[in-house]
C-alpha positions as CSV (number, residue, x, y, z in Angstrom):
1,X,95.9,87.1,64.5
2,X,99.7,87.7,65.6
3,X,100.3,90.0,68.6
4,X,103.2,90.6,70.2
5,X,104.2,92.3,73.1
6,X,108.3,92.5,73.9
7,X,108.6,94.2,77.2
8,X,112.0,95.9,78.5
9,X,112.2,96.4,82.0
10,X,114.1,99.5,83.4
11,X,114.1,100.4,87.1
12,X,112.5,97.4,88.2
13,X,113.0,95.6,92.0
14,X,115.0,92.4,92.7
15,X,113.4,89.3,91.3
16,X,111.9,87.0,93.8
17,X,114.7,83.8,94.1
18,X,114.3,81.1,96.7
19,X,113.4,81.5,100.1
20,X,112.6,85.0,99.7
21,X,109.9,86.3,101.9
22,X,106.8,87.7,100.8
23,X,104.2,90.6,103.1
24,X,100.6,90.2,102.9
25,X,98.9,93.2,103.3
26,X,95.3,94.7,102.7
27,X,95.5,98.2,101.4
28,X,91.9,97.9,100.5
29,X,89.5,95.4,102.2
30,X,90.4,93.6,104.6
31,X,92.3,89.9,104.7
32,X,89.7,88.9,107.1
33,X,87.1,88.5,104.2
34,X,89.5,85.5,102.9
35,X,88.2,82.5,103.9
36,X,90.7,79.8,106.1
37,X,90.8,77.6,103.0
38,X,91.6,80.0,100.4
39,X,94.2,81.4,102.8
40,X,96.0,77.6,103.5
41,X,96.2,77.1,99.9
42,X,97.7,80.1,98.5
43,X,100.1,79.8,101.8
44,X,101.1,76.4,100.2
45,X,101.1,77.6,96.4
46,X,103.4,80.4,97.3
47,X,105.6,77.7,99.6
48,X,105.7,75.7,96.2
49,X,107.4,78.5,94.7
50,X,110.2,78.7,97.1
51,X,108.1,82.1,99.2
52,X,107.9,82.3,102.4
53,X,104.6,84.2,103.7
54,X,104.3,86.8,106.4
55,X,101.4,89.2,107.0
56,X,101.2,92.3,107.8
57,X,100.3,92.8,111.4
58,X,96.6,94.7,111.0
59,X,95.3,92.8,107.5
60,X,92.7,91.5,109.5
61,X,91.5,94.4,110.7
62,X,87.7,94.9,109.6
63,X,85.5,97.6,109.8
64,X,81.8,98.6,108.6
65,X,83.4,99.0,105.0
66,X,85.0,95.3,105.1
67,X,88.4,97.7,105.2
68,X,90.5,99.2,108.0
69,X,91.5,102.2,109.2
70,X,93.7,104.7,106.7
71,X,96.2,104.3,109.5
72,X,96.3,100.6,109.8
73,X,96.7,100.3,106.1
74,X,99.6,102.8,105.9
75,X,101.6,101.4,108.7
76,X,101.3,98.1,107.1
77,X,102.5,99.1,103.9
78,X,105.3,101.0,105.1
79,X,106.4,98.7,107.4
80,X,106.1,95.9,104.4
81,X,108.9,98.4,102.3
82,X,110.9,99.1,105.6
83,X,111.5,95.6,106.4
84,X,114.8,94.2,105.0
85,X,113.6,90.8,105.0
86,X,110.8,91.1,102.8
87,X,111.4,90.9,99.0
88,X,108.2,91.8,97.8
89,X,104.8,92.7,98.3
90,X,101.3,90.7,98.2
91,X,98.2,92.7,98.4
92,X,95.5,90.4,99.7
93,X,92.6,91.6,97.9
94,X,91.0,94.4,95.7
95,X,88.2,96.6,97.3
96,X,87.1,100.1,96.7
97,X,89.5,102.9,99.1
98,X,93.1,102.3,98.1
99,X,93.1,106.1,97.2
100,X,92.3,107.1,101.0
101,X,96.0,106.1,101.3
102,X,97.7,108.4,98.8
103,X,98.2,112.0,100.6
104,X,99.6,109.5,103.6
105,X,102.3,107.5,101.8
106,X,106.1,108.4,102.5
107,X,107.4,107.7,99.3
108,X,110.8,108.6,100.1
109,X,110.4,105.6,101.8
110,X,109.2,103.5,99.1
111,X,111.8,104.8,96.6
112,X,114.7,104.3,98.9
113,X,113.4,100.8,99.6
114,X,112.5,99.5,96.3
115,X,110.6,95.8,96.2
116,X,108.1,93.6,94.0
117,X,104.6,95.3,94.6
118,X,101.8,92.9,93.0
119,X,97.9,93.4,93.0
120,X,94.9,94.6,90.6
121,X,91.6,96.0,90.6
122,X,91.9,98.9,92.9
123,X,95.6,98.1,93.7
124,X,95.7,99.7,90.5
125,X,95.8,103.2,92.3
126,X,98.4,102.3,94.4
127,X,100.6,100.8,91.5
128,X,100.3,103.8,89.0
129,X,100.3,105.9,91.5
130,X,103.6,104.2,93.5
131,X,105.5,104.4,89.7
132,X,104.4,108.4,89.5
133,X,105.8,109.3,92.8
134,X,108.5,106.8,92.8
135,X,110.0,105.8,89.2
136,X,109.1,102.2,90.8
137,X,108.2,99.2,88.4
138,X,105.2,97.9,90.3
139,X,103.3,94.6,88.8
140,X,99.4,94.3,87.7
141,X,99.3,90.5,88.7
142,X,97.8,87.9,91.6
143,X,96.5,88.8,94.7
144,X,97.7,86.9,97.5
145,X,93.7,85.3,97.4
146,X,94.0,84.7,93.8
147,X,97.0,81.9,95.3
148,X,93.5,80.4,97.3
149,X,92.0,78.9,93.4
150,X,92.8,75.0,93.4
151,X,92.4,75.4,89.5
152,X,93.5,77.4,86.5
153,X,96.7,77.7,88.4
154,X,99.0,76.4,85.8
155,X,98.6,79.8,83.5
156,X,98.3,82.0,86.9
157,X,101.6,80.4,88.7
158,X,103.4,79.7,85.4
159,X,103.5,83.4,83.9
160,X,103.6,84.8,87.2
161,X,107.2,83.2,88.2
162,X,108.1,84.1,84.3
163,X,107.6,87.9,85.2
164,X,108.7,87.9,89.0
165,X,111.2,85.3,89.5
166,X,113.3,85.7,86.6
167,X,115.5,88.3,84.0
168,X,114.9,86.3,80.7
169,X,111.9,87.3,77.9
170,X,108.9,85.0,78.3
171,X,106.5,84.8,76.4
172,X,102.7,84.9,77.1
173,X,100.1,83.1,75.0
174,X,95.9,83.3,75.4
175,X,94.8,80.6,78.1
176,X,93.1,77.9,76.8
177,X,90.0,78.3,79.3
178,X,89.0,81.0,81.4
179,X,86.2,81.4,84.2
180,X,83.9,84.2,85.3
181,X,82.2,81.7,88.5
182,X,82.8,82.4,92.6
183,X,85.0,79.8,92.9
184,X,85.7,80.7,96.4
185,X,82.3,79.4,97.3
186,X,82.7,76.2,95.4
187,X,86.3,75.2,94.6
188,X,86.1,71.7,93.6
189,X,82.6,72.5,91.0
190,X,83.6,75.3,88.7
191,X,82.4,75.6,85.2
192,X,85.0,76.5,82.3
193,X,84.7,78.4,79.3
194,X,87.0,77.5,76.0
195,X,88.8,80.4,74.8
196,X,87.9,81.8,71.6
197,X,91.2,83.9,71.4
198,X,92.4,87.3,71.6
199,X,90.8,90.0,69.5
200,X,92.5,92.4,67.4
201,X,90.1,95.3,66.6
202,X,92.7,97.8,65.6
203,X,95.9,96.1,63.6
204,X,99.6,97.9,63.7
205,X,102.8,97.8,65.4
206,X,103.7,100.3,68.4
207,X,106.3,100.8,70.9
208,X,106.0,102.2,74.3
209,X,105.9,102.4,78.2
210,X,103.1,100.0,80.4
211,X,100.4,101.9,82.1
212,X,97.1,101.3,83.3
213,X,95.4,98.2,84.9
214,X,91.7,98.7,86.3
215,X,90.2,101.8,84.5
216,X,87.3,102.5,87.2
217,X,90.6,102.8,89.7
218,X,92.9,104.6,87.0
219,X,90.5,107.2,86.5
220,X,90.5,108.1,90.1
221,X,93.8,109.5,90.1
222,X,92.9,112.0,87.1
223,X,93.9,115.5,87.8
224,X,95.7,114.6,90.9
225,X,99.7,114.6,91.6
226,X,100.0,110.7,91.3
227,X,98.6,109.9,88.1
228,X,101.5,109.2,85.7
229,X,102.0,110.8,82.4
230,X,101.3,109.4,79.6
231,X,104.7,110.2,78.2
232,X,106.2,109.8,74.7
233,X,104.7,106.4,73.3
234,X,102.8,104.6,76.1
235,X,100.7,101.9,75.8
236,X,97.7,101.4,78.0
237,X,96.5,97.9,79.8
238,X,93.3,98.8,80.9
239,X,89.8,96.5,81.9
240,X,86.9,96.7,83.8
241,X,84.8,94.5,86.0
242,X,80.7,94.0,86.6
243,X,80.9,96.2,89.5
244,X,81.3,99.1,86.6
245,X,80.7,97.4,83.7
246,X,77.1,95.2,84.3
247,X,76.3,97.9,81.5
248,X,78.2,98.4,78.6
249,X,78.1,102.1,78.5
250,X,79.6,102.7,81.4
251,X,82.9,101.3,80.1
252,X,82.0,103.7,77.3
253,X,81.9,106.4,79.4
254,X,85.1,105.7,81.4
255,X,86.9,104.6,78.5
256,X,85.9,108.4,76.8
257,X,86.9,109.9,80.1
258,X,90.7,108.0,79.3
259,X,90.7,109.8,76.1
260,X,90.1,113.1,77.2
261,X,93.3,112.9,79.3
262,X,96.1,114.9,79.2
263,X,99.3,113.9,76.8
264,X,96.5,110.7,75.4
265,X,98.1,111.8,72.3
266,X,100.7,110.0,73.3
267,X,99.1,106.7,73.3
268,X,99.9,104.1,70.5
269,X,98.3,101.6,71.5
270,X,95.9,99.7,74.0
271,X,95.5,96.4,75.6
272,X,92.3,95.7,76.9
273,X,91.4,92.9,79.5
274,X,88.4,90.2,79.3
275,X,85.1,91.5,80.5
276,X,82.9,89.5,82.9
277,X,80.1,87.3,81.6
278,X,77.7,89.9,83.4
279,X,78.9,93.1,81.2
280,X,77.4,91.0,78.2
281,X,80.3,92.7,76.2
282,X,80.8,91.0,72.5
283,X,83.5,91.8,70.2
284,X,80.9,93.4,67.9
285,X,80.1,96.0,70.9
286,X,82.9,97.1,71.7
287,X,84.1,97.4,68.1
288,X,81.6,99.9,67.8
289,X,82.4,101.7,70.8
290,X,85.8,102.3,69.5
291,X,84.7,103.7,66.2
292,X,83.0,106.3,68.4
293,X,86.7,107.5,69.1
294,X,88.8,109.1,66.6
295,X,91.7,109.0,68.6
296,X,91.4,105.1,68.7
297,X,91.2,104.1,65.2
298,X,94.7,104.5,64.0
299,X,96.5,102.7,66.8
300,X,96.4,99.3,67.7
301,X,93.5,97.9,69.9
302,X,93.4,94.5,71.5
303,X,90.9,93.0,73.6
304,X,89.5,90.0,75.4
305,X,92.9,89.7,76.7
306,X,93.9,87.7,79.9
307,X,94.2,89.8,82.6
308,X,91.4,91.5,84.9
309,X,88.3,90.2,86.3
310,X,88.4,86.8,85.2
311,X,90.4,83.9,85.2
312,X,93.5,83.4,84.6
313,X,95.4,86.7,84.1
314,X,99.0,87.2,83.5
315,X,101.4,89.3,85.2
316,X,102.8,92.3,83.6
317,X,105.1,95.7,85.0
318,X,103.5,99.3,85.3
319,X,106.2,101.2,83.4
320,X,108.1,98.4,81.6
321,X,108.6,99.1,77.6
322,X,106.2,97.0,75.8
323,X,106.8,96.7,71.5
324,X,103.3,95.7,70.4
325,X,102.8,93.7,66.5
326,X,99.1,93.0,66.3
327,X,98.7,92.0,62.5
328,X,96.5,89.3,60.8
329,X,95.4,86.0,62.7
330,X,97.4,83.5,64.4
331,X,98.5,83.8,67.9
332,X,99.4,86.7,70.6
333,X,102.8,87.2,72.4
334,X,104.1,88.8,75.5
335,X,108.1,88.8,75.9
336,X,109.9,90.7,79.1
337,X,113.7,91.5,79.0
């Protein structure tokens, strides 16, 4: 297998340099669900890196939902683009309610202030829709929890400072171990899985703008004002996680619901991210699930790839231009510019 991804970033915010600050903030649950160790050791991986970490003042807010208040989540993401000092943007966690949010944004505000945004899962929302409203590269990367592992940093840290801290290409290679466990309950006892590689279902070569990230959050901004386009030639990141996925045909399902979009024409290709142990998803599945999908057979498909649900994952931009080679067997590449 050879993939390749060569990724030209337009539009994008100020790389993150030394002694930059960084905001935490929690536009979906709450900080406060973030244990005191996790916390202290993403405080010192992101000190490692040359960050400096500030919160924004209502993350640990908490309420029946293990969020906050719509209000408490605005002001702290406004306040996070409005201040100067801050370079970029943590969120702490995923969750389920980043979409309460949208109708409140000011994205004048955003657009006139333009910084790193990082998260995933249903920071997804937020990023897609922050790059439809605002022509702002936002990232599909590390939480400010995901900082809290002890292990499986190396791939984490290392491809995250390729993306964020520098203008050079990188390039990105399968990890050589991943994990699916709670390591947030047991840090120092965590069972590993070897890598069998990423798959290429579909081979071909495309060229085209990143969207996408979680595809149970994508799909809620569907028909609404801050879903992006899929414009001329984009190319599609999208995974799922056991909260959506325990079953394989609900990914079906979603994944159908993608294709029925408007302008999916206009997709040449898509990347998809490792499923959890607990979707019992196998290459033969969802190889089959794709022939169930004209649209999908001519373009390029890639899966088991390492970003989503489990660990590690790479960082990569929402609306950077992405030139995709998937052909025979051998290794898979991701290069920024």
């Amino acid at each position: 297998m050879l993939v390749s991804f060569i990724i030209y970033i337009m539009n994008i915010p100020k790389k993150f340099k030394n002694g930059d600050m960084v905001r935490v903030i929690a536009p979906a649950r709450s900080l406060n669900i973030v244990g005191a160790e996790t916390r202290d050791i993403a405080v010192k991986n992101l000190e490692a890196l040359g960050l400096r970490v500030s919160y924004g003042k209502n993350v640990d807010e908490v309420d029946t939902f293990m969020s906050s208040s719509i209000q408490s989540r605005v002001d702290d993401l406004h306040d996070a683009f409005r201040d100067k000092e801050v370079k970029g943007i943590l969120t702490a966690i995923g969750g389920f309610n980043s979409n309460q949010l949208l109708r409140y944004i000011d994205w004048d505000l955003i657009k006139d202030n333009p910084k790193i945004f990082c998260g995933y899962s249903d920071i997804t929302v937020l990023s897609n829709a922050i790059y439809a409203k605002t022509e702002l590269m936002t990232y599909s990367g590390m939480h400010f929890s995901t900082f809290g592992q002890k292990q499986l940093q190396d791939y984490n840290v290392d491809n995250f400072k390729k993306c964020l801290f520098s203008n050079e290409s990188f390039i990105v290679t399968a990890a050589e171990e991943w994990s699916d466990d709670q390591w947030y309950l047991k840090q120092d006892d965590r069972s590993f899985i070897s890598n069998d590689g990423w798959w290429v279902l579909n081979e071909g070569n495309a060229e085209g703008s990143v969207l996408g990230g979680n595809l149970a959050s994508f799909r809620l901004l569907y028909g609404t004002e801050y879903m992006p386009k899929f414009e001329n030639d984009t190319v599609l990141f999208i995974e799922d996680d056991n909260y959506t996925t325990d079953d394989v045909t609900e990914f079906d399902r979603n994944l159908q619901a993608l294709v029925h979009q408007d302008g999916f024409e206009n997709v040449v290709a898509i990347m998809i991210g490792r499923f959890q142990v607990g979707s019992k998803m196998t290459k033969e599945l969802i190889t089959k699930i794709l022939q169930t999908k004209a649209e999908l057979l001519n373009i390029p498909v890639v899966a088991n790839v390492d970003f989503g649900h489990t660990d590690p994952v790479f960082t990569f931009p929402i609306g950077g231009k992405v030139v995709v080679n998937a052909q025979g067997e051998g290794s898979f590449e991701f290069i920024k510019h």
